[in-house]
Every structure is written in C-alpha cells, then in structure tokens.
N, C-alpha and C positions, 0 to 999 in steps of 0.2 A: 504494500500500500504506500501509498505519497504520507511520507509521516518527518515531523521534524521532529530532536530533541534539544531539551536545554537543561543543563548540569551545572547546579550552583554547588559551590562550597565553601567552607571556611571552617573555621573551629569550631564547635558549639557553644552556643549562646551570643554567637554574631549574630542571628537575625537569617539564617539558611533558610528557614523552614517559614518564615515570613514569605521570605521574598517571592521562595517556591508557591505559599498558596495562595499568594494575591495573583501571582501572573497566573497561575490554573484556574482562578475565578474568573479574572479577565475574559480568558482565552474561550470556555466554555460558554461563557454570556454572549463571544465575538462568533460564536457559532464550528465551537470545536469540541472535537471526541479529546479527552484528556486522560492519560495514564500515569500516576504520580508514583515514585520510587523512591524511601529511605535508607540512605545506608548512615551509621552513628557507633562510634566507638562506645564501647561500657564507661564512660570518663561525664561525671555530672556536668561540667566541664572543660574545656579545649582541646578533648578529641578530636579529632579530625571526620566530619561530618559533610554528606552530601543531600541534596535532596535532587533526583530527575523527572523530570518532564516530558512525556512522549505524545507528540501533537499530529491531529491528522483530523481532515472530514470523513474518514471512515469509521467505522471501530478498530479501539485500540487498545489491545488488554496485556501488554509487555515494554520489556525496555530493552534498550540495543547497547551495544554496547559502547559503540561509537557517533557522539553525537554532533549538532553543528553548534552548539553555542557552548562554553566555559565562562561561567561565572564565576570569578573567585575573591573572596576576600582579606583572601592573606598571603603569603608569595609561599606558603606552602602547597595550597592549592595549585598555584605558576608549576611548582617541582614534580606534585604528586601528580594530576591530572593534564599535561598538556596534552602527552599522548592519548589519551580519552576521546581528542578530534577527529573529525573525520577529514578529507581533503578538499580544503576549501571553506574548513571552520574558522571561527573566531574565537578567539580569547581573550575576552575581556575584565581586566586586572585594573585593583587600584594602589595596587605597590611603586608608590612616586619613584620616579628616572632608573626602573628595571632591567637590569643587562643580563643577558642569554650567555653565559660565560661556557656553560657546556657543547664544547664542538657538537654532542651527538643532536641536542637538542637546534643548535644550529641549520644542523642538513637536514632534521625532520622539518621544523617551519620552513623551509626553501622547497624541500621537495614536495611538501604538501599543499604549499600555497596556505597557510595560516596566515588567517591577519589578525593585527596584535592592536588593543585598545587599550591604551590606559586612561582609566577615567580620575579626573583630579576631584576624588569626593572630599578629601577633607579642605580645600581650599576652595569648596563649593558651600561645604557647610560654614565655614568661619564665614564669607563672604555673607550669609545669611542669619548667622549669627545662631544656630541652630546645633541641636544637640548631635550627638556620634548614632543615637538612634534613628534618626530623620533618613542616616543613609540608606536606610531598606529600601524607602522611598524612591531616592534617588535612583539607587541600582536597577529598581524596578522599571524605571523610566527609562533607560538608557538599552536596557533588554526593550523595553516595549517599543523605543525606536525602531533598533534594528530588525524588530520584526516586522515593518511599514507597517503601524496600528498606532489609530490617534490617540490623543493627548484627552479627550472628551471620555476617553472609554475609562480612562483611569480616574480622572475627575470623578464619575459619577461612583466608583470603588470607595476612596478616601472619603467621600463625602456621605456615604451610607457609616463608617466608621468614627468619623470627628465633628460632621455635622451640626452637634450640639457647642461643641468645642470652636468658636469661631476663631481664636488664633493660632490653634493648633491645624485646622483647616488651610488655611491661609500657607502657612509652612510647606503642610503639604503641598499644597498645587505649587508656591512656588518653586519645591523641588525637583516636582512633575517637570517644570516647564524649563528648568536648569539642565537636567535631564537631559532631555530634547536636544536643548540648545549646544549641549557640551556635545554629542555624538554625532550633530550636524558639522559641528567644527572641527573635532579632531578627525571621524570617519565620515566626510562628505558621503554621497552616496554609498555607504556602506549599509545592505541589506539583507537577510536572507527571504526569501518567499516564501507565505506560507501557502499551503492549497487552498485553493476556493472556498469560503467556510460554507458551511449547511445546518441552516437555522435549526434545523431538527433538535441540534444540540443543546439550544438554548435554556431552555426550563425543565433540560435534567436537572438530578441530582449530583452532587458531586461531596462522595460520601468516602469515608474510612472501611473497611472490613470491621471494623470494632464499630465503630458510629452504627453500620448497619443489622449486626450483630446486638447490637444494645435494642435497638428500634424494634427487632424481633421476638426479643425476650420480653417486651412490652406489649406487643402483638401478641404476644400467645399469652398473655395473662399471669405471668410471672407477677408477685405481689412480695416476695423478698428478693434481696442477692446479698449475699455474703464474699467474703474475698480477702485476702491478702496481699498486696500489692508484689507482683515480680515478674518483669519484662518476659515475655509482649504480653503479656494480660492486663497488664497495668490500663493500658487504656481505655478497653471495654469498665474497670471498676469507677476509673475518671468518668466517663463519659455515664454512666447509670445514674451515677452519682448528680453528675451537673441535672440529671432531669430529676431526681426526684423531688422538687415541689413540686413538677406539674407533672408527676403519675403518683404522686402520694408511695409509692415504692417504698419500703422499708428497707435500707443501705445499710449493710453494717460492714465496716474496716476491722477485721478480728483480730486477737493478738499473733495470731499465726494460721496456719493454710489447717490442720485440724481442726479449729474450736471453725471454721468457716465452713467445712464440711457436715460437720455434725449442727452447724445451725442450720443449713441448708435441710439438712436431713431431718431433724425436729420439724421442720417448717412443713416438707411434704408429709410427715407421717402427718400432721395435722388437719393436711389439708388443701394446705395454703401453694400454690407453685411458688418454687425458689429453685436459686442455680447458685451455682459456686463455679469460679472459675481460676483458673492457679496454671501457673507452667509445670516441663515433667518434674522438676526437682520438687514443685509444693507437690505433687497429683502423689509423691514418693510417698508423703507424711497421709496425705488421705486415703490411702489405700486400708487400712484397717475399717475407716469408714464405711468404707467399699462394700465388703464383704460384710459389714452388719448389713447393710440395704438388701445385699444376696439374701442372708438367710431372715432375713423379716419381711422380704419381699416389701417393702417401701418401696416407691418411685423415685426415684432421685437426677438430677443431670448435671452433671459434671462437664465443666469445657474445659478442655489442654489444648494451651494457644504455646507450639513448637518450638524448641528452640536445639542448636547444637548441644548436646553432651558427648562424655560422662561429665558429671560433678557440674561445677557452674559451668563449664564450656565455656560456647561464645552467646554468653547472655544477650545481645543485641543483634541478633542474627538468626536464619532459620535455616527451617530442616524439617523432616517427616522423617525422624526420626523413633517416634512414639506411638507407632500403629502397634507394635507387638507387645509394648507396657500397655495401650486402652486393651487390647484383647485378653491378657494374659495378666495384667494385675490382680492384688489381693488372692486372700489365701484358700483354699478348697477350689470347689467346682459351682459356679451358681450361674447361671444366664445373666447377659446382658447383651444391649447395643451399641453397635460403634458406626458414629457417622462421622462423614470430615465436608466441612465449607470449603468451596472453592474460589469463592468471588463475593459480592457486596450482594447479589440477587438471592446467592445461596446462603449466605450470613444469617437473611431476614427470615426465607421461607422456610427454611432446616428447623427453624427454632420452636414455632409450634409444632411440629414434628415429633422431634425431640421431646416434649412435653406428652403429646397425647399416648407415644408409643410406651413414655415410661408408666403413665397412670393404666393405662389396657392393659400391660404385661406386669406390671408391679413388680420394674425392673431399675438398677441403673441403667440412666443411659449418658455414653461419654460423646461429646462431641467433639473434635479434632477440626481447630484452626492452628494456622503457623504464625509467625511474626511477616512474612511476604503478605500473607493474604488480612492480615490484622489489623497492617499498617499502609496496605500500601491505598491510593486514592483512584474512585472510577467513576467514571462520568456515566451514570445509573436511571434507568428511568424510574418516576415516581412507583413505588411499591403498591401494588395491590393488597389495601386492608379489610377487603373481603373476602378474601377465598378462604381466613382459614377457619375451620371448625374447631370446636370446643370437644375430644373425646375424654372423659373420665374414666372409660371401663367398668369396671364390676363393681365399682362406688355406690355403697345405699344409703339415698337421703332420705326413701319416702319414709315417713313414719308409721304407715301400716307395714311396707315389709322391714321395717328397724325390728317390729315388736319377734316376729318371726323370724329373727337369726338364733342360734344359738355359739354357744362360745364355738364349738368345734370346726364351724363354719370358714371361718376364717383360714386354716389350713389345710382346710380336707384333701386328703390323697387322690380325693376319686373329681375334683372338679374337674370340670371340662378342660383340658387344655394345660391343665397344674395353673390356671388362674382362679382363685380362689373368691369367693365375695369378700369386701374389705369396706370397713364402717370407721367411721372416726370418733376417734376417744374423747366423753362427753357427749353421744350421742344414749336418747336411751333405748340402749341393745346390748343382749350379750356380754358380758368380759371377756376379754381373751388379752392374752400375755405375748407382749412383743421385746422377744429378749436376746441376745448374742448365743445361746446355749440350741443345741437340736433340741426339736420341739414335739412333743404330741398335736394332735389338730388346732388344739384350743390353746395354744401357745407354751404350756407347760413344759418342763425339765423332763425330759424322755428318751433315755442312753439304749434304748432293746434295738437288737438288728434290725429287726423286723420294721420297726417307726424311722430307725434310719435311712434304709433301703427308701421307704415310702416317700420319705418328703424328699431323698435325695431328685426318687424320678420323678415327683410330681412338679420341683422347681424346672427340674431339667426340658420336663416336656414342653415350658413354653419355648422353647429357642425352635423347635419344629413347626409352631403354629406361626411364630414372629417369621420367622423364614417366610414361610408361606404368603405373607401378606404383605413383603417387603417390594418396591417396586425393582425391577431389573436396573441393571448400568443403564445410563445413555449411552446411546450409539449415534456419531453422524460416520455418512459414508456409503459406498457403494454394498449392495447385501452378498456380494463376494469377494471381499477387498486381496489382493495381493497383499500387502501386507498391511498388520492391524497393531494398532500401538493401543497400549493399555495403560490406564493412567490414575490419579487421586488428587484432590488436592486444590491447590494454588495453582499447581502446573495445566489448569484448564487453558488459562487466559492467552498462555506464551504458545501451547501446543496449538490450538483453534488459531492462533496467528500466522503460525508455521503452516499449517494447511494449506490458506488463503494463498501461501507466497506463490509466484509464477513455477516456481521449481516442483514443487508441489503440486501443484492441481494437474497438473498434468500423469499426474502417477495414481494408481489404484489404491488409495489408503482409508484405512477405515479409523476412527478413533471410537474404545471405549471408554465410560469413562465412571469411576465406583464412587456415587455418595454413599452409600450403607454398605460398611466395612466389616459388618461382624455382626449376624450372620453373613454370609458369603451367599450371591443367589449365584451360579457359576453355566447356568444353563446359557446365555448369550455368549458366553466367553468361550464356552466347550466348541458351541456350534462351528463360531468365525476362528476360533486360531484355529480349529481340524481342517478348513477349507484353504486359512492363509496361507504363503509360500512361508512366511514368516508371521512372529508375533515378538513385539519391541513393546518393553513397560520402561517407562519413562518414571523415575522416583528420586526424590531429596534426599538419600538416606545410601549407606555404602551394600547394605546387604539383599537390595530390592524387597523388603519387606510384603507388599504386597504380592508378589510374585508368589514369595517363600508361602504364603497366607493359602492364595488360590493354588497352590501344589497340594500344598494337605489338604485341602478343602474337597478336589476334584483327581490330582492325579496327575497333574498336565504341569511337566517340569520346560519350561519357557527358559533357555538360557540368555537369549538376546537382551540386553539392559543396558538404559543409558541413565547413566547413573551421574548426581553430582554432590558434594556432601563438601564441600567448603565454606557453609553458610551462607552462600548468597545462591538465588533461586534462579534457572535457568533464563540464560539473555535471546534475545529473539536469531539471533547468527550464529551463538553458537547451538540453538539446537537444531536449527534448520544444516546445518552444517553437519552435525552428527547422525543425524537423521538422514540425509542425502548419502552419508558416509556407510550407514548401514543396507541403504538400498544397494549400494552399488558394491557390496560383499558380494 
C-alpha cells in the first residue's frame, strides 16, 4: 500500500509520545488510516524512547521498518536512529551546529540522498519567550510542514486543548506558525507526499489496545476491576481507573497481584462481574487463585497483557510468550478458557465473551493481550454496543426455583455437562460450602475415591461441551491454499498487511487465524494444512507454542515456523521477507 512513516525520539519524558499523538490526531481528522508504535526502555526516565507512525489512505495495521521522517530530540537519536531512513528520508534534528564526524554515517547520507534539518527550537522559544515545553508544539509544526498540511489543521488541535487558556493558546499558534516559518526557510520546498486522504477516516476512532480493552470490560458489565500495576497492564488499570466516575466501576489498586485476584474472585463468586488483570510475572503469584476458581467452579477472568521473560525480562516489550503458563497454570487438572486479542476490534468484543463463557461454564477464563497489541494505537471504527448479550448460565435468581434447590445441587456429578446450578450466597436457598478442599455435592470435606473420581469428571466434562460451542479460527483465503500460515495474537495486523502486498497476492495463501486458545477446535486446521503444500505458524515466542498446542491437540506436527522473540513484534518487510523466503524453499 502507499503508506508513509514518521519516527520520533528522544529520551523519555521529552515530550515523544506528545508529539506522536497530536500528529496521529491530526493526520486521522486530515482523512488518514493511522498505525501508532511504542518502543520505551524500562528507565522512568531518559531511556531512550521512540514513538512511530504509519500513514496511509488505506488500512494500516503495522510498522516498517524503514521510515521517511526522523524526528529526534537529542543527538542521541542523530547516532541511534539515522539509519532507520529510508532513501530519500529526512532527518530532522534540533542539536545546534551538528557534525557527521562518522565516515560510515557520511557515505550513508550521500548514498541515500538524506536531507538533514536542523530546527533552531531553543532560539525559537527564547525568541518567544516561552517554556522548553512549548517545543512539542513547535516540533509538531515543523513535521506538519513537511508533510504539505496547513497551519489551520493544527490551530483547531491546540485550541480544542488550551482554548480556555487564552495565553497559553496564543503561545501555541505562535509556535505553530514559527514552525512553519522556520522549515520554509531553512528547507525551502522541502516535502514529503502524503497519498490522497479518504474522508472515510475521519470520525474513526483512534484508540489504544488497552483504551479499547477497558471500553469492553465496560461493555460486558464488569462492575469491579482489581489490579496491581506492572507493564503492559498498567495501562488498561490507568485507563479503568480514569473512567470510573462515569461507570461508577469499583477500582481497587491492591497491595499486590494476589489480594487482586482473590478480590476479583470474591467479586464473581458474589455475583458481581470483575476482572483482574497483571503481567506473567503477577499471573505467577495468582495462580493458587486459579485453581481455587477450578475447584469451586466460580467464574473468574483473568487478563495477561505479554511481556518477555524469565524473571522481569524485558518488562517494556513483548512476546507471546504465555500461551503455555494460561493453558497449563495452577495446580491439578480443572477446565478452563484461553483466549488472546488481537487488535482494538478484538480488545472490545472478546471481553463480553470472556464474561458470558466464564459464568455458562463456571470456569476461569484467561484472556491473552501483549504489550504490541496493549499499547500500540489504530484508527478503529466506532464499536458496536449492541451486539453483545448478557449470558449468566445456570445462575438462579427466581425465587420460586431459589426455594427448590437443595444444598447438593450445587455440585452434582450427574449435571448436564458437569455444569452445575449455582445461587448466590444470601440468596434464600440451600447452603452449600464453597471451599479449596474436594468436595461432596453440597460443598463438604469428602476425601472417598469414589466423590473424587466424581467431581474430578464432572469438572472435567465441561471442557467437551465448551469445545463444542467454541467458534472455529478465522480463515481468509482461497478454500485450497498452497500454503496456509497459522497464526494468534497481535500478529493479525502485520500478517493481513503482508497478504495485501503485491508479492503476495499473487500466490495461493491462506491465513488462519486462533482467538480461542484453549480448548483447541483443530477441525479447520486439520482440513487446510492436509490439502496445503505447506503450513507456516507465525508466533512471538522461541518455541512456537501454539504449534507445540495444536500437535497435542490433533496430531499434526507442523515444523515450518517463523518465529521472532527479541521483544519487538514483527515489522511489515521483515515478515513479508520471510514469508517470501519460505515460499521459495
């Protein structure tokens, strides 16, 4: 597709991630698809931080690797990022009278045809008498030149923002228009072109994977959220947070990733929907949790938003690394689900999901986001807040059938399905005991083989039924593909981009692609890889986990894998590159 990018950096707490989401407001209101990308060292401060921007009037759900604009604001950015250009980029730098001392860096701007901008922000701001902070502004203006986009588009930005603020306003535009002024003078016609915009863009969304993840938990009637703060989840507990006075939501910041699991868990045994959300290091300490919700059958939902391990890893980075900890966590054998978001559409609509499947099966259920798909930004259209339904499952409110439960009811071996009818405590009906120990029907202490065996297979039976009702992968692509890439995750966005490219369409490929990870439905995957020449799983993680999953699952040992596990999430060239590389095996 016709896509531009633009790659700001500096240290953190310069004002990156400013700059990045004023021009991605901009740019989407100017009538563009917008794809936002954070990279940020674990450093609360002066790590070396980028934010990118991938622009197009198409759809645009990846980042490249090589872009046309450098934005930097420290001349460490000059060092770390030049070569990031592509040929015929800019770089645009405010490190006053900066010399190119490196021969190599020499023959790359010659050979590449790099032109080199230095913008004079601090002797723009004294001139205006204006703080170190004003520069976002400016910077932004000086990108919004080069990209032949008026002066008017940005005005109406700052003045949604300071508005109220008339000298603070004032500042603004005049930096807008210093801006301007300064990149007309030092880079006369200097431009890059964007493509045509297409209005269509306009009055999306332009939303976080967390932003839209939160919206969904709200959507599905979530009425707590408990949490711990630790990268990348931190944002969805920020973001719940900022809404609850206008969802009345119950937020609680617990003293650790435990006491947030088991309020989550008091919360549904209650009644009430609540989520807890933690990375794999907190999901580590909740796991005991885990497996009480196994054996008392509560609903519970747990989110693990990915990051590199072991131990802290690279806490500001991702990975799909954690499909085989949501399957294979906590201790015994008890059912549950595993799903994983892929994008801001799936963030929103997973989440009621997730809710009704945990209350029907009276199951945990984990859902799997990364820090790629958490944090990164997409230009989304308005969510549908009517499709989703409300299911409770085997939940009895009426008061005529309250009176006719009896305690036993609650775990009977013989229900339908090993889902059991389940009443809420303070309702009047029955007692029954909900306790961490194997139980008799009615919740009691019951060590005999025989009650063992029982509730063992009666929990167990639901993962047969949940199966059953699970929907299949998505599939696009020909119903014979030569070859079929199999996929999860974040990795929807970059892989569906790859498709699209000229290299690509022209070849027989099919993509699958698994939101519900556990149970496994393995009937569409059996069919297209027995037909494909090939079958290529594309995953974050070093050991292809989902691969390893659907081999136990079905049988069907797949060794083709493109695998990446550096903590950053596949770039649009190199997979189209890899992928290219495995067709022509």
């Amino acid at each position: 597709m016709p896509r531009l990018a633009i790659k700001i950096v500096g240290a953190q707490g310069q004002g990156v991630n400013s700059v990045g989401e004023m021009c991605a407001k901009g740019l989407k209101r100017s009538g563009y698809c917008v794809f936002g990308y954070r990279e940020y060292m674990s450093l609360i401060r002066g790590g070396h931080s980028s934010y990118q921007l991938d622009i197009s009037a198409e759809p645009v759900r990846s980042s490249v690797t090589s872009v046309d604009i450098v934005v930097t604001f420290n001349h460490h950015g000059i060092e770390k990022n030049l070569r990031d250009l592509k040929k015929g980029g800019i770089l645009l730098h405010q490190t006053p009278q900066w010399k190119f001392r490196n021969a190599d860096d020499q023959a790359f701007i010659a050979e590449q045809g790099i032109r080199l901008i230095e913008l004079p922000t601090e002797a723009i701001l004294k001139k205006l008498k204006a703080k170190p902070i004003l520069g976002n502004v400016l910077i932004t203006a000086a990108v919004w030149s080069l990209l032949g986009q008026s002066q008017e588009q940005l005005h109406a930005l700052v003045r949604e923002q300071f508005g109220h603020k008339k000298d603070l306003l004032d500042l603004n535009l005049a930096c807008i228009a210093e801006g301007f002024a300064a990149c007309n003078s030092i880079a006369p016609g200097v431009t890059l072109a964007l493509p045509k915009a297409d209005l269509q863009w306009k009055d999306h969304l332009l939303i976080t994977g967390s932003q839209a993840m939160g919206l969904g938990l709200i959507h599905a009637g979530c009425r707590l959220f408990a949490g711990y703060p630790m990268t990348p989840s931190s944002p969805l507990l920020t973001f719940i947070a900022d809404m609850q006075n206008e969802t009345k939501m119950v937020v609680k910041q617990a003293e650790d990733e435990i006491t947030a699991a088991q309020m989550m868990t008091g919360a549904m045994h209650m009644g009430t929907r609540a989520a807890t959300a933690t990375s794999g290091g907190g999901f580590d300490l909740m796991t005991e949790t885990l497996s009480l919700t196994g054996v008392t059958e509560t609903p519970a939902v747990f989110i693990i938003a990915q990051r590199p391990g072991p131990g802290t890893g690279l806490p500001t980075w991702t990975a799909q690394g954690d499909l085989l900890l949501a399957v294979g966590s906590g201790h015994g054998e008890f059912p549950r689900l595993v799903l994983a978001v892929s994008d801001a559409q799936d963030a929103f609509d997973l989440m009621p999901q997730a809710f009704n499947f945990a209350e029907e099966f009276q199951i945990p259920v984990i859902v799997l986001t990364d820090k790629h798909a958490a944090e990164a930004l997409f230009t989304q259209p308005s969510f549908d807040q009517k499709r989703a339904v409300l299911k409770r499952g085997r939940l009895v409110t009426d008061p005529k059938e309250l009176e006719k439960l009896a305690s036993a009811d609650r775990y009977d071996p013989a229900a339908p399905d090993g889902i059991s009818k389940r009443w809420l405590p303070g309702s009047e009906a029955a007692t029954y005991l909900a306790q961490g120990y194997e139980h008799a029907p009615d919740g009691s202490f019951d060590e005999t083989p025989a009650n063992a065996r029982a509730q063992m297979e009666k929990r167990l039976k639901k993962m047969e039924a949940l199966k059953k009702t699970l929907p299949e992968p998505l599939y696009i692509g020909p119903k014979n593909p030569e070859t079929l890439i199999v996929s999860w995750g974040s990795n929807r966005g970059v892989i569906l981009d790859v498709l699209e490219s000229s290299a690509c369409k022209k070849r027989s490929i099919g993509y699958l692609h698994y939101q519900y990870l556990w149970p496994l439905r393995t009937e569409a995957f059996e069919m297209l890889s027995r037909t494909a020449k090939r079958t290529v799983f594309v995953e974050c993680n070093h050991g292809g986990q989902l691969a390893s999953l659907l081999k136990l699952a079905c049988g069907r040992d797949v060794t083709q894998r493109i695998l990446t596990f550096d903590g950053r999430p596949f770039f649009y060239e190199e997979l189209c590159d890899r992928i290219l590389s495995v067709l022509q095996s």
